[in-house]
N, C-alpha and C positions, 0 to 999 in steps of 0.2 A: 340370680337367685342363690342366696346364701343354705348351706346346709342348715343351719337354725329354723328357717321356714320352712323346707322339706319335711324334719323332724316333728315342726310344730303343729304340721298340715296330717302327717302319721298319728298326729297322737290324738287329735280331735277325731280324727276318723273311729281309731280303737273305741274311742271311749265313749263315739255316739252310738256305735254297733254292740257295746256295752249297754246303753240306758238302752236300745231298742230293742234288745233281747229280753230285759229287765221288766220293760213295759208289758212286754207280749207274754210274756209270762207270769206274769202277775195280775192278768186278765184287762189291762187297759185296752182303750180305744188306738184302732191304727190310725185316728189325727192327731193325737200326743206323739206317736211314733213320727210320722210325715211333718209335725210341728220341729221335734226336735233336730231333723235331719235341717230343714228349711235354716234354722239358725246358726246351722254349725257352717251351712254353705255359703250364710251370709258373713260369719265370719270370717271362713276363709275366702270369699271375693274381697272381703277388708283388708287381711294382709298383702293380695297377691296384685289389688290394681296398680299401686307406686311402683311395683315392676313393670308390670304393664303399660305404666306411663312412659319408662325409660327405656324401655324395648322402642316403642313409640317415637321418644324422639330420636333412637338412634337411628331409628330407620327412616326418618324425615331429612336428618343430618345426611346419611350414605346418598341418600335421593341426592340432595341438593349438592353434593362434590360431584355426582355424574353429570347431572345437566349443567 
């Protein structure tokens, strides 16, 4: 995991805790709120699987030198 996607994952976060402050205070509904959080999560499972893939094979890889 590169610091780039640390940063990246930091700043979606800010900024959805931003619009749901925004919302809630502006008298919106908490499904716009729970909408917007729902998408920031999907995008960050978007950046964070291809890591998760390589973690993946490295640990299929480590398996397969021990046996």
């Amino acid at each position: 995991m590169t610091i780039s996607l640390i940063l990246r994952i930091a700043i979606v976060g800010i900024v959805v805790s931003i619009i749901g402050h925004v919302i809630d205070n502006a008298g919106g509904r908490k499904e716009y709120t729970m909408l917007v959080g729902l998408c920031a999560f999907l995008l960050v499972l978007y950046w964070v699987m291809p890591c998760l893939k390589d973690l993946f094979q490295t640990i299929e890889t480590m398996v397969n030198y021990v046996s």
